[in-house]
C-alpha positions in Angstrom: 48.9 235.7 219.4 51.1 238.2 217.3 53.8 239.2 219.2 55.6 241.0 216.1 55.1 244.1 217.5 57.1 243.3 220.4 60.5 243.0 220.7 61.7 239.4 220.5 63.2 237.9 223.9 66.3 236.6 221.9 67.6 237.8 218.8 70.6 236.1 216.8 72.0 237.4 214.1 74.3 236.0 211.8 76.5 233.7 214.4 79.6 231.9 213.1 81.4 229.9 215.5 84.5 228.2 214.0 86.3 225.1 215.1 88.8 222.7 213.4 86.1 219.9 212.3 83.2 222.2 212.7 81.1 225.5 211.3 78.8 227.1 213.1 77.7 229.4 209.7 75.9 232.8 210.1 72.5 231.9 212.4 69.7 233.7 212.5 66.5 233.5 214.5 64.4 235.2 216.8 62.1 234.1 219.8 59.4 236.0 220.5 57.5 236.6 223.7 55.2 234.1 225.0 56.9 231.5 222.9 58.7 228.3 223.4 60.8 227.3 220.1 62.1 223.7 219.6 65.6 224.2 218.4 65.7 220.8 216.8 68.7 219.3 215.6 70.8 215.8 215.3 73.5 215.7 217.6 76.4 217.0 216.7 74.2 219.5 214.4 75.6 222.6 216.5 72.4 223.0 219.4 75.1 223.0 222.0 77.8 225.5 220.2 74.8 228.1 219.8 73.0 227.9 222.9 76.5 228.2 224.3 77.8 231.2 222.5 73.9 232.8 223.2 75.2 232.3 227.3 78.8 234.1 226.0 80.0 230.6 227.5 82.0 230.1 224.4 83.4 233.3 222.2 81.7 233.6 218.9 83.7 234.6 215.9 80.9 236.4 214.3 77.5 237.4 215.3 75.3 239.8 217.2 73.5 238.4 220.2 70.8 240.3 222.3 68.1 239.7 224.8 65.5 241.1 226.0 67.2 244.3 223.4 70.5 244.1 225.6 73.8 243.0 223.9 75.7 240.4 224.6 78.4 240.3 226.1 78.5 243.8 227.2 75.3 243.7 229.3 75.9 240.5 230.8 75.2 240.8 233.8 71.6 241.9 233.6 71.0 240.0 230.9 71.5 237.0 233.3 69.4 238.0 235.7 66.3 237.4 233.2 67.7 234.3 231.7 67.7 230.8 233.1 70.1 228.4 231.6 70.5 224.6 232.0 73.2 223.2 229.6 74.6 220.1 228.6 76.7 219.4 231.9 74.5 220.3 235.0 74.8 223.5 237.4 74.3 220.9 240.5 77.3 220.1 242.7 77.1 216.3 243.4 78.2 216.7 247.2 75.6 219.2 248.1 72.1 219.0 248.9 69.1 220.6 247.7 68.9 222.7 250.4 72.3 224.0 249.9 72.2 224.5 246.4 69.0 226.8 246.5 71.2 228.9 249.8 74.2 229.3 247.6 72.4 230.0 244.1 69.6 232.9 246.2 72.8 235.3 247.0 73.4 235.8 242.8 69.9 236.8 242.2 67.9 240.3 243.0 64.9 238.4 242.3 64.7 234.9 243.9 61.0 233.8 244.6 61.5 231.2 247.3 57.5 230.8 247.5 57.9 229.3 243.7 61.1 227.0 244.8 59.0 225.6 247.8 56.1 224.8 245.4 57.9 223.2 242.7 60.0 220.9 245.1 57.2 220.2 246.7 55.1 219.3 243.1 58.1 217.2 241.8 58.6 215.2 245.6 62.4 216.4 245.2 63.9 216.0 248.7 65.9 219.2 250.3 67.8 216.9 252.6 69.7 214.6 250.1 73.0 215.1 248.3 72.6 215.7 244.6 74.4 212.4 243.8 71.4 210.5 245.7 69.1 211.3 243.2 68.0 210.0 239.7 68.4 211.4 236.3 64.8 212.6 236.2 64.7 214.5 239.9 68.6 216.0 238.9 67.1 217.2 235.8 63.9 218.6 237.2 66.1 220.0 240.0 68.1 221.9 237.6 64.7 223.1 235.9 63.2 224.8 239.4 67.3 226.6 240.2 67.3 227.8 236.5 63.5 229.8 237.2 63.7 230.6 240.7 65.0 233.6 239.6 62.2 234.4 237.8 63.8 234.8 234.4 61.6 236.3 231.7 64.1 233.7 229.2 64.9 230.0 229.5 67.5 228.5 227.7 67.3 224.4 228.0 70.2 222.6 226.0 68.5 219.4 225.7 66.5 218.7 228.6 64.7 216.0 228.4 67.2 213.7 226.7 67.6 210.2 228.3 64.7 210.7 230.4 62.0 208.0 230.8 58.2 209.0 229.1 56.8 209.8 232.8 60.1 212.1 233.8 59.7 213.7 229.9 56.4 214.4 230.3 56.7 216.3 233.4 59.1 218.8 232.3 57.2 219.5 229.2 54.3 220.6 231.5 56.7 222.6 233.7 57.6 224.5 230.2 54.2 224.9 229.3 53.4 226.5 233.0 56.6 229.0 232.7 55.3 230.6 229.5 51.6 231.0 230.4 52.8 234.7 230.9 53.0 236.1 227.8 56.2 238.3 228.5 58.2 234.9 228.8 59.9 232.5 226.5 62.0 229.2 226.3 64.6 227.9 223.7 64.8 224.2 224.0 67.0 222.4 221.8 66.3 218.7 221.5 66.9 216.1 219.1 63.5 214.1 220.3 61.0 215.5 217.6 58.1 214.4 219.5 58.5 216.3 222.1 59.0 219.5 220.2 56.0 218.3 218.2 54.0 218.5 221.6 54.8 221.6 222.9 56.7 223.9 221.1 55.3 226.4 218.8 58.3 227.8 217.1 60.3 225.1 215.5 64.1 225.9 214.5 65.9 223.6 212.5 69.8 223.1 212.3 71.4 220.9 210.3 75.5 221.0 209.5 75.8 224.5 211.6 73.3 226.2 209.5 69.9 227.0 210.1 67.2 225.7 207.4 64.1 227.5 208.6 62.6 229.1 211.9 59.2 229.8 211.8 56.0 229.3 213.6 55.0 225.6 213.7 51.1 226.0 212.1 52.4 227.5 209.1 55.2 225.2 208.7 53.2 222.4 209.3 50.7 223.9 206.6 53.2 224.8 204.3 55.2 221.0 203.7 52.9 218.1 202.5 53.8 214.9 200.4 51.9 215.3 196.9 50.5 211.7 196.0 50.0 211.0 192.4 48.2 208.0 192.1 48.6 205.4 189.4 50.9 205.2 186.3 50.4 209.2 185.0 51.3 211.8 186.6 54.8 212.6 185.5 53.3 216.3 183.8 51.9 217.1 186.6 55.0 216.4 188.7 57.2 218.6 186.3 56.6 221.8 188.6 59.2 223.5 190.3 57.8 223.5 193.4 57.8 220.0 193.7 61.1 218.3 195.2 62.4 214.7 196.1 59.9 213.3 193.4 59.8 209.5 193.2 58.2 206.4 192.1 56.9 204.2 194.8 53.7 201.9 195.4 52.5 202.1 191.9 51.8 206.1 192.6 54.2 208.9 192.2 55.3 211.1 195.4 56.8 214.3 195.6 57.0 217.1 198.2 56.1 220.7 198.6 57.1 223.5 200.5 54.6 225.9 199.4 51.3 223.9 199.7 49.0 227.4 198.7 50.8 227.8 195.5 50.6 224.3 194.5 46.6 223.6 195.0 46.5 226.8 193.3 48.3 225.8 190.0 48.4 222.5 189.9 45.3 220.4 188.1 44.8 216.9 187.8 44.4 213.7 189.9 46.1 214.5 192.9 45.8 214.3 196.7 48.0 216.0 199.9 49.0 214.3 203.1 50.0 216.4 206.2 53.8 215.3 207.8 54.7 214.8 211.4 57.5 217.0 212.7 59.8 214.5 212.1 59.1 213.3 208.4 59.9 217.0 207.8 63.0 217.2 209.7 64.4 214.2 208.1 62.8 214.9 204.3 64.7 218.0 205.4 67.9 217.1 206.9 68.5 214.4 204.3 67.3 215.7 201.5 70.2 218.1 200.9 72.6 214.9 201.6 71.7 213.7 197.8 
């Protein structure tokens, strides 16, 4: 899929959010259509302050946001009618039922598709008749999933989602994700400090660490591009004296170091030496500690 052509669903550029005890410091990123990025972070890492400042929820101090090619703020209110957002406290109001919700949230929308809402409720068992409070984490959740799309939005923006939800629950909305985006014009943004479950389904990963942004890119070639370099045995320490090696260090009688441009390396590098492939989350936290010294 190349979608470079296109225009991206969401671009940010260069977003600086300041508060007394933290930075937001001049993001950058783009989401491209048919894509869903994992916007993986640790808590506190700034997820939140961005996806909040993308939604004009919160006034940026710097930074030029646009979707779908329209600014934000100034076209606000179209922008929202192709976006879909579910943040960190809940759209639902505890004292009304399903029903209720979906009749009060249908009159902001040009495009409601009520045939989608009555599917999804139906897939998900998520009773009309009880008050919001009634239900559990997962069905609240999941309810806040179907009201975010049933306005068809071409963009979801999922501050997140599956947090504190049980494997089953988890696994569930991932699918639901994976369903949204099977058209191509669509995307989702779904911040998450669970690497796994950006490992499973996203492929766009978007790390933040300390309110900056260390990569964004498309998660094959990341994955392709980071591996741990295993020099076995006592030598090894010439071969290890290569610039693109970092985080080099002794351990079980080998010597270990890690790249971040895998090509290059095989290329130049001779001697007794063998790769291993990381998971998503060695890299985020060879990554996000690495630069902690």
């Amino acid at each position: 899929m190349n979608h470079h052509d296109e225009q991206p669903l969401l671009e940010v550029n260069g977003l600086s959010k300041s508060y007394q005890d933290f930075q937001l410091k001049d993001v950058n990123f783009e989401l491209p259509a048919g894509t869903i990025m994992g916007f993986l972070g640790r808590n506190g890492a700034g997820k939140s302050t961005t996806m909040k400042a993308i939604m004009d929820l919160i006034k940026q101090d710097d930074g030029d946001i646009r979707i779908l090619g329209m600014a934000m703020p100034e076209e606000e209110v179209a922008v929202k009618e192709q976006v879909g957002y579910v943040g960190d406290t809940p759209l639902l109001n505890n004292a009304w039922t399903m029903e209720r919700t979906l009749n009060f949230a249908r009159h902001f929308y040009l495009n409601w598709n009520q045939e989608a809402v009555e599917q999804n409720l139906e897939r998900f068992e998520i009773p009309r008749d009880k008050k919001i409070s009634e239900l559990s984490k997962g069905m609240k959740v999941k309810a806040s999933l179907i009201l975010a799309m049933a306005h068809q939005p071409k963009l979801l923006l999922l501050d997140e989602p599956t947090s504190g939800l049980d494997p089953v629950v988890r696994t569930e909305v991932l699918e639901l994700l994976l369903d949204f985006v099977q058209d191509e014009s669509r995307g989702v943004l779904f911040s998450s400090h669970i690497t796994s479950d950006v490992e499973k389904i996203a492929d766009w990963i978007t790390v933040i660490d300390d309110g900056r942004v260390f990569f964004s890119e498309d998660k094959e070639s990341l994955m392709d591009r980071y591996r741990r370099i295993v020099i076995p045995g006592k030598g090894g320490t010439e071969t290890m004296d290569t610039p693109l090696l970092f985080n080099c260090q002794r351990a079980m009688g080998s010597y270990i170091g890690y790249t971040d441009c895998y090509d290059e390396f095989q290329k130049i590098v001779a001697g007794d030496w063998y790769s291993e492939r990381l998971t998503l989350e060695e890299l985020f936290v060879l990554l996000t500690g690495w630069k902690e010294e």
